[in-house]
N, C-alpha and C positions, 0 to 999 in steps of 0.2 A: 602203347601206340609208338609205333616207329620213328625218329628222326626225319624231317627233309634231307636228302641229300645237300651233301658241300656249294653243289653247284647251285642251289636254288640262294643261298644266298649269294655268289658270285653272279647270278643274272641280275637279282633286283639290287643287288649294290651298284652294279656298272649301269643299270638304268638311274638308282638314284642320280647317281652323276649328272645324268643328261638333265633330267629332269629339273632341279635346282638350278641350275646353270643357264636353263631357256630364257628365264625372263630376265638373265643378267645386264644383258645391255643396256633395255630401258629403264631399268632402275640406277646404273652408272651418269644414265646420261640426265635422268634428274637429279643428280645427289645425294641419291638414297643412301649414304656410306655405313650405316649399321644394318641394311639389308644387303648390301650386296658384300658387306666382311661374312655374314651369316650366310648365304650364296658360296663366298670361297670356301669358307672353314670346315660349312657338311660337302659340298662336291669334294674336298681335300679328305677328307675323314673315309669317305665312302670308295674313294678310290683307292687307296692304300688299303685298305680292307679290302677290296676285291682284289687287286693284286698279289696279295697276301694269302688270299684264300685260294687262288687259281695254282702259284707257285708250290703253295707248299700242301695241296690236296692230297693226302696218305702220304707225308714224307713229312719225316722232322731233320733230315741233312740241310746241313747249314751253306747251301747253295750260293747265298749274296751276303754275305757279312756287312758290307757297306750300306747297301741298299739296306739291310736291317739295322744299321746304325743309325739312317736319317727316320725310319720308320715309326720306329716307338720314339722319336723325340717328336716325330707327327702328332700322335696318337697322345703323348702328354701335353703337347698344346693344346690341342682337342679335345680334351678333357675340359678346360678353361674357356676356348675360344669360342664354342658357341654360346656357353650360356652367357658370356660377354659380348658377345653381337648382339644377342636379345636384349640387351641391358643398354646398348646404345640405341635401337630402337624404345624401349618401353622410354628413355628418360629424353628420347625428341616429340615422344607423345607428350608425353608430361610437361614439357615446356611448350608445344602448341595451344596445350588446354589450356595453359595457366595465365594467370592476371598477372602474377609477379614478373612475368617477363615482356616487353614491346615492343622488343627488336633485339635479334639475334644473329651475329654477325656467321655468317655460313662458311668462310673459311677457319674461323675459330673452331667451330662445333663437330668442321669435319676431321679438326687436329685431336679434338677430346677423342671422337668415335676410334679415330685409329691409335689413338694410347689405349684406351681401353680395349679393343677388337685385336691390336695386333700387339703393344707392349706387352699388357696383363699375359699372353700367353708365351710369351715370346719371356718375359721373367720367369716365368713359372718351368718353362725348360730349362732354364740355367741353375735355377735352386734346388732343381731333382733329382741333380747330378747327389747333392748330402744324404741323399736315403737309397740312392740306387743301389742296389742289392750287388746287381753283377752286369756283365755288359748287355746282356739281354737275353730272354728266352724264345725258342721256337717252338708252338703248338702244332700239332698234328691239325691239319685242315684250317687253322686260324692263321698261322704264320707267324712272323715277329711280333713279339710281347715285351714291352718294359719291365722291369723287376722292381717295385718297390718293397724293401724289408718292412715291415711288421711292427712299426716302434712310434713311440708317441707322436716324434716329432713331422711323423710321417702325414699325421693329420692336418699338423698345420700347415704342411709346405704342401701337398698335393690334393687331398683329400677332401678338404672344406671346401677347397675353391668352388665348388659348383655350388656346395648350400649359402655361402656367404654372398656371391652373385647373385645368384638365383632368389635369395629374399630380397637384396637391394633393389632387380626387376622387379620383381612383385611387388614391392612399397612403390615404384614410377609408376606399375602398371594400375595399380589398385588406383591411384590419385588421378593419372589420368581419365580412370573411365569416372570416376566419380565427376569428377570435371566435367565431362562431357555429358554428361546426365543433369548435369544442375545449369546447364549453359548450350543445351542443344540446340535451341534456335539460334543464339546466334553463333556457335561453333560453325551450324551446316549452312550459313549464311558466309562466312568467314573463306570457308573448306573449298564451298560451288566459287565462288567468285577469285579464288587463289589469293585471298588476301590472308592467309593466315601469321598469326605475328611472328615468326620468324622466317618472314621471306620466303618460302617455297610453296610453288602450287602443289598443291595435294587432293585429292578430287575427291569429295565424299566415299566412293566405294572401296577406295585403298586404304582413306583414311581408316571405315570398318575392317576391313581386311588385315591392316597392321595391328587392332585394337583384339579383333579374335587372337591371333600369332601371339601375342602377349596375354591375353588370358590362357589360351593352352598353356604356355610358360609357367602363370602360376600355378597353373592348376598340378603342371605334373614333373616341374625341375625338380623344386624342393624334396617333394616328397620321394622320387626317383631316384636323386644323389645321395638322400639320407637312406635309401634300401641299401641302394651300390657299399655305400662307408660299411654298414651292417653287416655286409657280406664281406667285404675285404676284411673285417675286424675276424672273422669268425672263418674265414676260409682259410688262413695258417696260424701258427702259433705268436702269439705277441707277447715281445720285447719290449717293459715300460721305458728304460733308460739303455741305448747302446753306446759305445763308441765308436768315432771313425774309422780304428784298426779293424774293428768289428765287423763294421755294414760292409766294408768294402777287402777284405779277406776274399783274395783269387778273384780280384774284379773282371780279370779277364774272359772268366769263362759266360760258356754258351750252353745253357739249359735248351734239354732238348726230351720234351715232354710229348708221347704219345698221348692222343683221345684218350682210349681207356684210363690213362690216367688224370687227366683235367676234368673229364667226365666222371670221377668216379665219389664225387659228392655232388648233393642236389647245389649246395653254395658255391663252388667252385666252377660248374657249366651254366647258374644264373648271372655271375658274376661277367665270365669271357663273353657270353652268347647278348646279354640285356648292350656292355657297351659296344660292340659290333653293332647290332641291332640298329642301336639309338637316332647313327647316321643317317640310317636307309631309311627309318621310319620319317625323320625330322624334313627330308626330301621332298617322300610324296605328300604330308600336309603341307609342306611349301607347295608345290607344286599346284596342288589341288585347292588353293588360295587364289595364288596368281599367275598360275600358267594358263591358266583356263578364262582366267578373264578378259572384261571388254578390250582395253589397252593390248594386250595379249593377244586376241585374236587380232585385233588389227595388225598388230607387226607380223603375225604371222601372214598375213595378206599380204602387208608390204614385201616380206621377205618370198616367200611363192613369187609372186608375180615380178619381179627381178632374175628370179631362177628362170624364169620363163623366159624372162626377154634374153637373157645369155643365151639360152637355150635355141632361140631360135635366129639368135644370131651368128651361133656357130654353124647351125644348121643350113643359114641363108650362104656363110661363106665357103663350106661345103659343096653346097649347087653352084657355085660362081668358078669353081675349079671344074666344076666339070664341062665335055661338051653341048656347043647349044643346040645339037639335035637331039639330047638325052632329057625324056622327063623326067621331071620328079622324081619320082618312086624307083626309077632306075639308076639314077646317082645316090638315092638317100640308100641302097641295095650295094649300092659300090661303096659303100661306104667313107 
């Protein structure tokens, strides 16, 4: 069976975009700060990746060396930063459900979400620089690629980060839902009336909504970053022990790798294709959570019907320029 063409991931990645990004505002302007860091991180993921994929479609010439310098330091935060947004979500679950907490002070909580949402990733590019191989690679139809060498140390600094997040979600998410199963009367009694203990209204359906987003989480981080490791272990040759002079030997250069050769092991095109992928996918299940819902539809009302009135205010100051023996339809002609 044939490949999709380049461009079919370059459409649903730039739709991912949009899509994650819809319900951004109303979730800013509750405080949702581990939804809407997980909103910036996959629209940032998903964009760079269609850019990526547009630019460098049948071409491995190294057209924007800069642009591919901030690119793969995207792409290594992005490795960390979503399954860190999910982890600030799963553990404001966890403290809703929970007895141990009574009050939760909301600019505190939103200081943790952005240590973890935006520090943890934002560390984790500075510590990449010890294993980056060289300055970067270029894939035929993928575009700019990070290089990390092949060596032990490699696991700990880049590598784990998704299994070792991704279970600490999982341990928030698993407690929270147990929580809420052992305490659901008066959770949904707490949730409907916005009294929940740490100060934010949260409405029962979101509340579900946030509770599924974090069981996908566990159901399929862990085990997804533990494939990705397997394939990176097994897609080049491993170095237990390197040195500095070693990893970084002609750091300057720019690998510039044609398809047929990234493709030319089944580990090697699971490996580039799963984390491209990951962004776009992680979109439409946001998307198809909470862009489609109550809340949701209603801004989308509010926002139409604003378009509208612009609309026909421009339209009204349009016919006021014109003369007043012209109808309608003949000034709206005259544009």
């Amino acid at each position: 069976m044939s490949e999709p063409p380049n461009a079919v991931f370059s459409a649903f990645s730039f739709t991912g975009v949009i899509l994650v990004l819809t319900p951004f505002y109303w979730h800013a302007e509750a405080g949702n700060t581990g939804t809407c860091l997980f909103m910036f991180w996959v629209a940032l993921g998903c964009l760079v990746t269609c850019i990526n994929s547009i630019v460098w479609n049948g071409t491995v010439l190294n057209k924007a060396p800069v642009w591919c310098d901030i690119a793969t330091h995207i792409i290594v935060a992005n490795n960390v930063a979503v399954t860190a947004s999910t982890l600030c979500i799963t553990r404001r679950l966890q403290l809703i459900t929970s007895d141990a907490v009574t009050k939760v002070n909301k600019r505190r909580e939103a200081y943790i979400d952005l240590a973890i949402g935006l520090g943890l990733p934002l560390f984790n590019v500075g510590i990449s620089f010890f294993v980056q191989g060289h300055r970067f690679d270029i894939l035929e139809d993928v575009g700019c690629w990070p290089v990390t060498v092949n060596t032990t140390a490699s696991y700990f600094v880049i590598w784990a980060w998704p299994i070792v997040l991704g279970a600490i979600s999982a341990g928030f998410g698993i407690s929270a839902l147990y929580n809420f199963i052992h305490r659901r009367r008066e959770l949904s009694s707490m949730i409907s009336s916005g009294t929940t203990q740490d100060s934010f209204t949260l409405q029962k359906s979101l509340y579900i909504r946030l509770m599924t987003l974090a069981s996908i989480d566990v159901l399929f981080t862990v085990p997804l970053a533990s494939y990705l490791l397997y394939l990176d272990r097994t897609a080049s040759s491993f170095t237990a022990s390197a040195d500095w002079e070693w990893i970084h030997y002609d750091f300057s250069r720019v690998g510039q790798i044609p398809s047929v050769e990234w493709k030319a092991t089944a580990q090697s095109t699971a490996t580039i294709e799963l984390s491209r992928w990951a962004n776009v996918l992680s979109a439409f299940v946001f998307f198809a959570l909470f862009g489609v819902a109550q809340e949701a539809q209603k801004n989308y009302r509010v926002f139409w019907a604003f378009l509208r009135r612009v609309g026909h205010a421009a339209t009204g100051a349009r016919f006021e320029k014109c003369a007043p023996s012209l109808s309608y339809q003949s000034c709206a002609a005259r544009g």
